[in-house]
C-alpha positions as CSV (number, residue, x, y, z in Angstrom):
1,X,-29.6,169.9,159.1
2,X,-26.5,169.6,161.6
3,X,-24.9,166.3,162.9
4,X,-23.9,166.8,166.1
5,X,-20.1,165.8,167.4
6,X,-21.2,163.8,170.5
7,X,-23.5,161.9,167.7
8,X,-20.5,161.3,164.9
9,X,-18.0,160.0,168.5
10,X,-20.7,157.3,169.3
11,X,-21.7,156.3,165.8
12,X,-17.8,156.1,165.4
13,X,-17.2,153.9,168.7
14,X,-20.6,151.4,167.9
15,X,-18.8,151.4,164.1
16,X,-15.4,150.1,165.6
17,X,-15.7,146.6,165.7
18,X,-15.9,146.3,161.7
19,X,-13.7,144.3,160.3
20,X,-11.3,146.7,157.8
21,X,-8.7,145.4,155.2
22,X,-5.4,146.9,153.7
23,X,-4.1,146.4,150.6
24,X,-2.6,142.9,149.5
25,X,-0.1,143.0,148.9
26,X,1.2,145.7,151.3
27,X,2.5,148.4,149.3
28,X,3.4,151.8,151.0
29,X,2.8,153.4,147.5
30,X,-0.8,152.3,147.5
31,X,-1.9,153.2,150.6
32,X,-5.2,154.3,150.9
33,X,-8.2,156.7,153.0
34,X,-11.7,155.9,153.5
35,X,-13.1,158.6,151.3
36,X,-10.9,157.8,148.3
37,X,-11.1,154.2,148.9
38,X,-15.2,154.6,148.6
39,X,-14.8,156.1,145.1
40,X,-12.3,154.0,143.4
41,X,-9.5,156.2,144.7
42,X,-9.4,158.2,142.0
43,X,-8.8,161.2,144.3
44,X,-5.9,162.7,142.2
45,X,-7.9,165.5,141.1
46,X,-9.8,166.1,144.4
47,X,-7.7,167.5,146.9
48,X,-10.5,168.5,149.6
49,X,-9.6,165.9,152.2
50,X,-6.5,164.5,154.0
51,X,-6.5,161.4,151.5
52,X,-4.9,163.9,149.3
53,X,-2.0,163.2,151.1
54,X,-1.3,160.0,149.6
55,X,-2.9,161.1,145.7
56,X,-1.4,164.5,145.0
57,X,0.8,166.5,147.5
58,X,-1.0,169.6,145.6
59,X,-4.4,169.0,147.4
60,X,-3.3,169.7,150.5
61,X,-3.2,173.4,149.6
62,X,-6.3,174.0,146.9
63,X,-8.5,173.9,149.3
64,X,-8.2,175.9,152.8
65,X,-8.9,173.9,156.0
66,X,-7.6,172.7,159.5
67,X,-7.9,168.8,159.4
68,X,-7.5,166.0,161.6
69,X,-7.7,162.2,160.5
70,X,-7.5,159.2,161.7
71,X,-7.9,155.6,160.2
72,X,-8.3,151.8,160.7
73,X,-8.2,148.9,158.5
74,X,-7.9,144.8,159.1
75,X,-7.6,142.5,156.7
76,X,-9.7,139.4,158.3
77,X,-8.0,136.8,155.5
78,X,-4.6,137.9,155.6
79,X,-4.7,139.3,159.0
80,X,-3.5,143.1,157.5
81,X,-3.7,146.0,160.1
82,X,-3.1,149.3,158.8
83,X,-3.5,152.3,160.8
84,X,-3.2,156.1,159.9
85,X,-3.3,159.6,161.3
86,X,-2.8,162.5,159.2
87,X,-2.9,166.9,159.8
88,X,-3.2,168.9,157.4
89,X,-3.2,172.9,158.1
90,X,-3.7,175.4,155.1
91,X,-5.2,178.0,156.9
92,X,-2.8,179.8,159.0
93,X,0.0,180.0,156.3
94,X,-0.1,180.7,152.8
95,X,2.3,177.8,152.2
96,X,-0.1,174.7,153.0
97,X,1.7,171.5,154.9
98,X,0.4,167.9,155.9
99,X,1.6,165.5,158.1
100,X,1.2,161.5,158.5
101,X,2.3,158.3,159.9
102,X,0.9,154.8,158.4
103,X,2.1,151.7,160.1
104,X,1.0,148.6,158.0
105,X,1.5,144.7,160.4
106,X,0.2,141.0,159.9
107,X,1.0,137.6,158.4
108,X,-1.1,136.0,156.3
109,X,-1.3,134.8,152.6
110,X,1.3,137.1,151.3
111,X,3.6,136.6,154.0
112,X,4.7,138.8,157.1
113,X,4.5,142.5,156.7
114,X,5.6,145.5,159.0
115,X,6.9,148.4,158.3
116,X,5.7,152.5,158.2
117,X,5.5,155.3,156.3
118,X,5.6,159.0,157.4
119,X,4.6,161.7,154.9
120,X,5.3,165.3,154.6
121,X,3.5,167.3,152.0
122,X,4.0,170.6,151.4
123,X,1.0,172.3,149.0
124,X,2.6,176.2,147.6
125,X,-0.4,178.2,145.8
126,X,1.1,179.2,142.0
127,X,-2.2,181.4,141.9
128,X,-5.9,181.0,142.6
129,X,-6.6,178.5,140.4
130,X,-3.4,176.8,140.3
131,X,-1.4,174.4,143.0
132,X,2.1,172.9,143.3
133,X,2.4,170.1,145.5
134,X,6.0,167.9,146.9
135,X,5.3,164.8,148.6
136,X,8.8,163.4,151.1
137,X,8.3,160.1,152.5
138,X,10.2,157.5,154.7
139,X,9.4,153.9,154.1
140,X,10.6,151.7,157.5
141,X,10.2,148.4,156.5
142,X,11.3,145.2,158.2
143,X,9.2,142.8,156.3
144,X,8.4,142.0,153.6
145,X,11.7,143.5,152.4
146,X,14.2,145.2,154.4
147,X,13.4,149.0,153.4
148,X,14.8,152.2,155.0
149,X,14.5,154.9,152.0
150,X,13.3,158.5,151.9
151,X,11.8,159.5,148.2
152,X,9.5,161.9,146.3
153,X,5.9,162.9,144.7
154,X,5.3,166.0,143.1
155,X,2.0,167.1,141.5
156,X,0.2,169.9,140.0
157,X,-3.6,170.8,140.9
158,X,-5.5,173.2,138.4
159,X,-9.2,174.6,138.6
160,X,-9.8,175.9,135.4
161,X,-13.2,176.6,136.4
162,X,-15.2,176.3,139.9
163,X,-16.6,173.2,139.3
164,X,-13.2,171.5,136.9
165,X,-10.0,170.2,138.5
166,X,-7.3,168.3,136.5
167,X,-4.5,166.7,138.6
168,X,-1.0,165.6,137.9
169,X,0.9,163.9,140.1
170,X,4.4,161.3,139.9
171,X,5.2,158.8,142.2
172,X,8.7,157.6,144.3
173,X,10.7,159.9,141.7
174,X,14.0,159.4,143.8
175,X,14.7,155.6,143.2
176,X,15.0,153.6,146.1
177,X,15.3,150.4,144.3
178,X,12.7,149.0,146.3
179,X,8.9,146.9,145.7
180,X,7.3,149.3,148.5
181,X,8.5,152.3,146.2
182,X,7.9,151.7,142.3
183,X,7.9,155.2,140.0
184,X,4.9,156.0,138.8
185,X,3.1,158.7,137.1
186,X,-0.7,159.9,137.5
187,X,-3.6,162.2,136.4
188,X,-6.8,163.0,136.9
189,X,-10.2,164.7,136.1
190,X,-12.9,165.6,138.8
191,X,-16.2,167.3,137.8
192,X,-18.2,168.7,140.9
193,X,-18.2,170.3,144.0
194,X,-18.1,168.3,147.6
195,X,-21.7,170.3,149.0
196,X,-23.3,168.9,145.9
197,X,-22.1,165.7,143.9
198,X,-18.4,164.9,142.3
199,X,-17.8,162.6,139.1
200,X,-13.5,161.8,139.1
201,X,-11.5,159.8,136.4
202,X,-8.0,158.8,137.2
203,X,-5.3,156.5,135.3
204,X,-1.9,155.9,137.2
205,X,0.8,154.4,134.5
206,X,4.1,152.0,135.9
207,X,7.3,152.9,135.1
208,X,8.9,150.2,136.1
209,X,8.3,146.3,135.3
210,X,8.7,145.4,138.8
211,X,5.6,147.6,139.6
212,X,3.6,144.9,141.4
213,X,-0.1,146.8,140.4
214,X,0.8,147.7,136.9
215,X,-1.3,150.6,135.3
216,X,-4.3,151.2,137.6
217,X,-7.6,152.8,136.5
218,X,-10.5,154.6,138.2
219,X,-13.6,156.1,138.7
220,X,-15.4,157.2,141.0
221,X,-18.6,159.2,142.1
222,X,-20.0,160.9,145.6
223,X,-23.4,162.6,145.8
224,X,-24.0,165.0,149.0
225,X,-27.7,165.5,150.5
226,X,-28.4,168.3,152.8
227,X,-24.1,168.6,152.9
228,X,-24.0,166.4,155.4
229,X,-24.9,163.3,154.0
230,X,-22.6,162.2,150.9
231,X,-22.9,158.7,149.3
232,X,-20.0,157.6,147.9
233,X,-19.1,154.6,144.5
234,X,-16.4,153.7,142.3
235,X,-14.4,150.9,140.7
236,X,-10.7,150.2,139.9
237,X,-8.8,148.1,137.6
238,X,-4.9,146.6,138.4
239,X,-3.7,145.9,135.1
240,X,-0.7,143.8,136.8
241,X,-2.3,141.9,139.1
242,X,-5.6,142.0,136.7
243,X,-7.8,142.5,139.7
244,X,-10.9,144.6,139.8
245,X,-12.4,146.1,142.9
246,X,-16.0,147.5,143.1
247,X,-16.4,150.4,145.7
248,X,-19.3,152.0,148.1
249,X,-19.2,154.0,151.1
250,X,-21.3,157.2,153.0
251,X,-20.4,160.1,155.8
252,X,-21.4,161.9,157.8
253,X,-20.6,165.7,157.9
254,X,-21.1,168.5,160.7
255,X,-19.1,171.7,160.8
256,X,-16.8,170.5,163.1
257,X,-16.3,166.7,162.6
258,X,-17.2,163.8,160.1
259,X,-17.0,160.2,160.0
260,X,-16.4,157.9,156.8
261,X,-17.5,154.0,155.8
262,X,-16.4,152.7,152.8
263,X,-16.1,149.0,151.4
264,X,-14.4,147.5,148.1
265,X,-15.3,144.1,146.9
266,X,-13.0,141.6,144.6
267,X,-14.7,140.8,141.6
268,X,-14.2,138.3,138.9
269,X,-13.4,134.8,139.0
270,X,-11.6,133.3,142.4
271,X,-12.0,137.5,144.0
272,X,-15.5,137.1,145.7
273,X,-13.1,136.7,149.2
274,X,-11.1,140.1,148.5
275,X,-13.2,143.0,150.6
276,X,-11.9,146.4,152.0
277,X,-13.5,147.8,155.0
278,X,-12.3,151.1,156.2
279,X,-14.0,153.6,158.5
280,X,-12.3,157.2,159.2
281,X,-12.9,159.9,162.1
282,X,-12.1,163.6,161.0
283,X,-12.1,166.7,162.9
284,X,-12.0,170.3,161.6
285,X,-10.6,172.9,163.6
């Protein structure tokens, strides 16, 4: 079964009035993509999509592709825009590199935000089954803070075995003193294989106590039919803000393009108004 482009570019236009949310509070750390945000983003461990570019600079090298993204989300309550556009290219170099630009606006509830991020990760194969990952990024913010900082990840991405991948990853480890920036370190397990079904576990733990989310854990599943049809759930706990999401989304996948839904609900007493909506266009080339 194939899913034609021309289909996935007019799905994708129909799709573009949908309300989308970014995080609350905006935190460049914790931004997010539309795959990873379907499963919980526990994506540390994954590595087969651009989303790794936020998760584990590693990913962006494990697996070999040519990949185009782009990405919209609103936040209807606190009137949150985020867009996104990402490249990652780790097929004509051995050395794999991915590029993106995140600009995060609105006022609402937690005040005026605007700022962007630009990241550059660079993914160096250690072996076949072994990946080294360094993450730069610039943080140009005007609000909520004044925040004009370049800092660090660095993670690790192993495949022990073909259908195993553990992931290590740290977070902002040049100290910029700043909320958008808080030093963090992660890991992750991911069982599966994207053309059949993928079971990941992550835990993300605050080294500072200025960390706004606190320790963050997830989980999160996909299931693919016919490889171009993957359903996608997952949860996530923010110890700090003691928040819980719930998560859902679906593709659709050709050979050539794809296009990704997800949606994460508040749960818990006073969180029924917190949703995420997010929806993704990807091109491979």
């Amino acid at each position: 079964m194939r899913i034609r482009l021309s289909s996935l570019l007019g799905l994708a236009t129909a799709l573009w009035a949908i309300p989308a949310l970014a995080l609350d509070p905006p935190v460049a750390g914790d931004l997010f993509g539309t795959r990873s945000l379907a499963t919980g983003n526990a994506f540390r461990a994954v590595g087969t999509s651009n989303d790794t570019i936020f998760f584990n600079p590693a990913g962006v090298v494990i697996a070999r592709r040519y990949e185009i993204d782009g990405h919209y989300g609103f936040s209807p309550g606190d009137r949150l825009q985020l867009w996104h556009a990402s490249i990652v290219d780790s097929r004509t170099a051995n050395v794999g590199v991915g590029i993106g630009y995140s600009h995060i606006s609105g006022s609402g509830v937690p005040g005026d935000s605007s700022g962007s991020v630009v990241n550059l990760a660079l993914g160096l194969p250690l072996s076949s089954r072994v990946a080294f990952g360094l993450g730069l990024k610039y943080l140009g913010f005007s609000r909520p803070e004044d925040t004009n900082s370049v800092t660090a990840d660095a993670g690790l991405l192993i495949r022990p075995l073909p259908l195993l991948s553990l992931g290590v990853v740290g977070y902002n480890l040049i100290d910029v003193a700043s909320r958008q920036a808080p030093m963090r370190v992660g890991g992750g397990v991911s069982l599966g294989h994207d053309a059949t079904f993928r079971l990941s576990v992550d835990a993300v733990f605050a080294l500072e106590e200025s960390d706004p989310f606190g320790n963050t854990y997830h989980v999160g599943a996909e299931v693919f039919f016919d490889d171009v049809l993957p359903i996608r759930i997952g949860a996530e706990r923010r110890e700090g803000e003691d928040r819980n999401f719930v998560t859902a989304g679906l593709g659709l996948v050709s050979e050539v393009a794809a296009l990704d839904l997800s949606f994460a609900q508040g749960v818990g007493s006073g969180r029924s108004d917190e949703r995420i909506f997010a929806f993704a266009l990807k091109l491979f080339l």
